[in-house]
Phi, psi and omega in degrees: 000156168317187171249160184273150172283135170233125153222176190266332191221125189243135183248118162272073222113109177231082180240163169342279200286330169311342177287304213273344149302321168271003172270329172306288203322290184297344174273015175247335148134021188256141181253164208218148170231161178185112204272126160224153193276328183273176210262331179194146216253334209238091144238318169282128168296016189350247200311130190222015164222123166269108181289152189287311188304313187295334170285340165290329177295320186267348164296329183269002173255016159075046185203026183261010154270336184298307208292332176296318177291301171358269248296143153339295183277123161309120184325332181246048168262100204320123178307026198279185195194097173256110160283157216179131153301333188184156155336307204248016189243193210284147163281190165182000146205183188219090176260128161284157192030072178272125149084027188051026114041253186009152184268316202299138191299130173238128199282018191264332184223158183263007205194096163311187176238154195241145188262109149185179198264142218262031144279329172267359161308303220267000170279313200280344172255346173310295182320298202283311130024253175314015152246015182256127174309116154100312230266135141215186184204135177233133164291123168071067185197108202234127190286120169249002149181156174223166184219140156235179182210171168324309187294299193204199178250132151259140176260179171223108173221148195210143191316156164241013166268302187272293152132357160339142163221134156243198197221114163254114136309099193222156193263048148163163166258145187205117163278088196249032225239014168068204184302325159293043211267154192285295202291321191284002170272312160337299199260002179100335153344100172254107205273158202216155179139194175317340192083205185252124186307292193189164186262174185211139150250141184254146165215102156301072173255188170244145134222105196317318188286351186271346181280328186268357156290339192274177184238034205234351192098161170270153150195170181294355177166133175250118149276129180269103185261103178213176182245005155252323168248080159319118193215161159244162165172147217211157181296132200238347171178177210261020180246022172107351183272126184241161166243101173260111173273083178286132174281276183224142199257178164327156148063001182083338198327136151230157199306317186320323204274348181282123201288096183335313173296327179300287186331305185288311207296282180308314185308295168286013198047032202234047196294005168231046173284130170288084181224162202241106180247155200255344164188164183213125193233111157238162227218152181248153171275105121291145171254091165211156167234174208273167190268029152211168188237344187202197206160072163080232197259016161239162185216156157230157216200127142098220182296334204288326170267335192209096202244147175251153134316123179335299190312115160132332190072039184260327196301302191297330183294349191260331166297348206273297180325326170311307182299313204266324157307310177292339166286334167246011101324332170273314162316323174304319178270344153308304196283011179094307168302352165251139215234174197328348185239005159302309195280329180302333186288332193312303189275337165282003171243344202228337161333272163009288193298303184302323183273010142261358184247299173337290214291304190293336163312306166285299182324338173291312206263052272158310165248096164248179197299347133352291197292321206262332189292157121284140142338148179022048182294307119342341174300167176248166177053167182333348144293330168286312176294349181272296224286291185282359164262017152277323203283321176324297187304315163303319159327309200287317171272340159277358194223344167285337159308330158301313179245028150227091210244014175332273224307302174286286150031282141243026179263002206295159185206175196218034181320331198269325191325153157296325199276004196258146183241106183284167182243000200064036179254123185304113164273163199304100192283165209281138161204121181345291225274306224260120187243121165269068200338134176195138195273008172280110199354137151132300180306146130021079196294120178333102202273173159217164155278143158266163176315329208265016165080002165284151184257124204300359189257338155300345191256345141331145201259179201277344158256236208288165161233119154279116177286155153229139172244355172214231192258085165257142191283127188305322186300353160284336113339340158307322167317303179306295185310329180299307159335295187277342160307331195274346208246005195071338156316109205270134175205158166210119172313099178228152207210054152347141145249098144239133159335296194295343178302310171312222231332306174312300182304342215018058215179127145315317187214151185216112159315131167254122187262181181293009183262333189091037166253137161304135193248330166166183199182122184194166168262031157214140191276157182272211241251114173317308167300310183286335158332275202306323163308323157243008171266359207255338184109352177281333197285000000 
């Protein structure tokens, strides 16, 4: 064997959330490796919309204009959603700024959500990942076993080019390592829930002629409602590369077994479409979570706990969220601040969150295009046009819960959380669609703009943040701050003059932790040690 390594953090799996760990980590001074068995993690786009709370993420790691440039689809290429009999056939419903799609400035968030494919999300975080002092990642790099102990994990990971194995020393592990993953298996980790949902297929093809044939306008996905290919399918760039998705065909058939150009040709009606296909994946939907989330000094993250159905665009975004709670608790607690009951909230904060975003998850996937056909769906004349303006309406009450997802998005909270201080105040209630902004512990920090055309989430500092919201004298505050300098605790003090805060806030002053969640929040600061002692993990 090699001599052995020392880092602080061994990442398993450098997909989206493996990445977006090693970015909490390296901006925080923690070094990191992140290990993937493949040569490169981006051949299929899956995940194809980065949700505005994850852009809100990478605006605070300085790369949501990179990642804006990135994309294939130009930023102001409308966010629509055409439900459609065909390509070349009739609509029957329209949804706009889907998934908040939209560029025009909104004061609920600092960062729209953007349509594109998650090879280049995970090109745009390997890059800014790999330029942070400590942080790296290898390819065709595989965990083949681990032991931990009090002190720290030791792994075993071996080159699969060479075939080298070495033996690495880190003080935790995080299994970002998808469905299979190697690491929930390790510690014993099981996943329970629905199975597998349905089989599904993808096709990544090209055809320069289907955007100027079709009849619908641009938008980011056309659901195809017919009763021989039901599909979704959606733009991959602006040159002609598509992504096509049969939900389920007549008869049970699958699709896999089905000559993929047959598939696109019937799905769109376009029966002399010129296409090239460039790959064909086919893929099963599940619903299950894992029954732990960790196991002494390992963790898991991302698909390695929790897999869904697609619909609604939560999966990669709800890992990157996995990453990032869990990415400044492992720094807190490297660097000393953070204290022994910090890393234990991670499954009671972020459990929640996933099994309420499954169950909306599946309910999207409860109507897919297969379930909306009728008889003469497809018909001419006035029969036809009745038949489809029942399915429309219906399209419009069962689906907007999918590409209008505020509410889940940005509602998720940690009310419950240990590390949250209640104020006995009632958060808002959950609803999939409608997001209320609220400073009640646990939430969301409220956003604003400030004058100066900045967003109140920049100016939050890399721990804690003391919120001041209206004209309160920073010297009420000095205790606090003191405290936490003598305790090492990196906090920072912003005192905005925006109006609007006392009413967002109900509150003089709002603890902020480093995710930008209210950690607690009153108009008198308490007694500085016991505060700081439980949002911090010690008490």
């Amino acid at each position: 064997m090699d001599r052995v390594t020392d880092v602080d953090v061994l990442i398993t799996g450098a997909g989206p959330v493996g990445l977006s760990l090693a970015i909490e980590l390296g901006q925080r001074g923690i070094s990191c490796l992140a290990v993937e068995r493949n040569d490169r993690v981006g051949y299929s786009p899956r995940a194809k919309t980065t949700n505005v709370r994850t852009r809100e993420h990478l605006r605070r790691w300085g790369i949501a204009d990179t990642l804006r440039s990135a994309s294939p689809i130009p930023p102001d290429y409308p966010p629509n959603v055409v439900f459609a009999t065909r390509m070349n056939g009739h609509e029957l419903a329209r949804f706009e700024n889907a998934f908040n799609g939209s560029r025009v400035r909104n004061e609920m968030y600092s960062e729209e959500a953007q349509w594109v494919p998650q090879y280049t999300v995970e090109e745009v975080l390997r890059g800014h990942a790999t330029s942070l002092p400590g942080v790296s990642v290898a390819f065709e790099t595989e965990l083949r076993g681990l032991e931990q102990d009090e002190a720290g994990v030791t792994a075993e990971v071996a080159d699969l080019r060479s075939g080298a194995v070495r033996t690495i020393r880190c003080a935790y592990l995080v299994g970002a390592d998808g469905a299979r993953s190697f690491v929930r298996e390790a510690i014993g980790g099981r996943l329970s829930g629905s199975g597998a949902v349905a089989k599904n297929h993808s096709i990544i093809f090209r055809s320069p002629d289907l955007a100027r044939r079709q009849l619908h306008g641009p938008a980011i996905m056309y659901w195809l409602v017919n009763g021989d290919v039901p599909a979704v399918l959606g733009p991959m760039d602006q040159h002609g590369l598509w992504l096509f998705m049969a939900t389920k065909l007549a008869n049970d058939i699958d699709p896999a077994t089905v000559d993929p150009v047959e598939l696109i040709r019937r799905g769109t009606g376009l029966a002399d479409l010129d296409v090239e296909i460039v790959r064909a994946d086919p893929w099963t939907a599940f619903s299950l979570v894992a029954d732990i989330y960790s196991r002494g000094r390992v963790f898991l993250a991302g698909d390695a706990c929790h897999l869904h159905p697609p619909f609604g665009g939560f999966g990669m975004n709800m890992g990157i969220g996995d990453a990032v709670d869990l990415g400044w608790k492992i720094a807190a607690t490297l660097q000393g601040w953070g204290g022994p009951r910090l890393l234990a909230s991670y499954d009671p904060e972020r459990r929640p969150v996933h099994e309420r975003t499954i169950r909306d998850s599946m309910t999207n996937y409860a109507t897919v295009g297969n379930q909306l056909v009728r008889p003469a769906l497809e018909a001419p004349g006035e029969e036809g046009d009745a038949i489809r303006q029942d399915v429309g309406a219906a399209i419009k009450a069962s689906k907007a819960r999918e590409f209008y997802t505020l509410g889940l998005v940005l509602g998720a909270r940690y009310d419950g959380s240990p590390i949250v201080v209640p104020d006995g105040t009632e958060p808002p209630p959950e609803d999939a669609m409608v997001y209320v902004p609220s400073a009640c512990p646990g939430s969301l920090a409220p956003h604003a703009w400030l004058a100066d055309g900045s967003s109140l989430y920049d100016h939050f500092g890399t721990g804690l943040t003391l919120l001041l919201t209206g004209s309160v004298d920073p010297e009420e505050a000095a205790s606090l701050i003191e405290t936490a300098g003598h305790r090492s605790i990196p906090i920072k003090l912003v005192a905005p003059q925006e109006p609007s805060l006392p009413d967002r806030y109900q509150a003089r002053f709002a603890l902020i932790r480093p995710d930008q969640h209210v950690a607690w929040r009153g108009d008198v600061l308490p007694e500085p040690g016991p505060l700081l002692e439980r949002v911090t993990g010690h008490a």
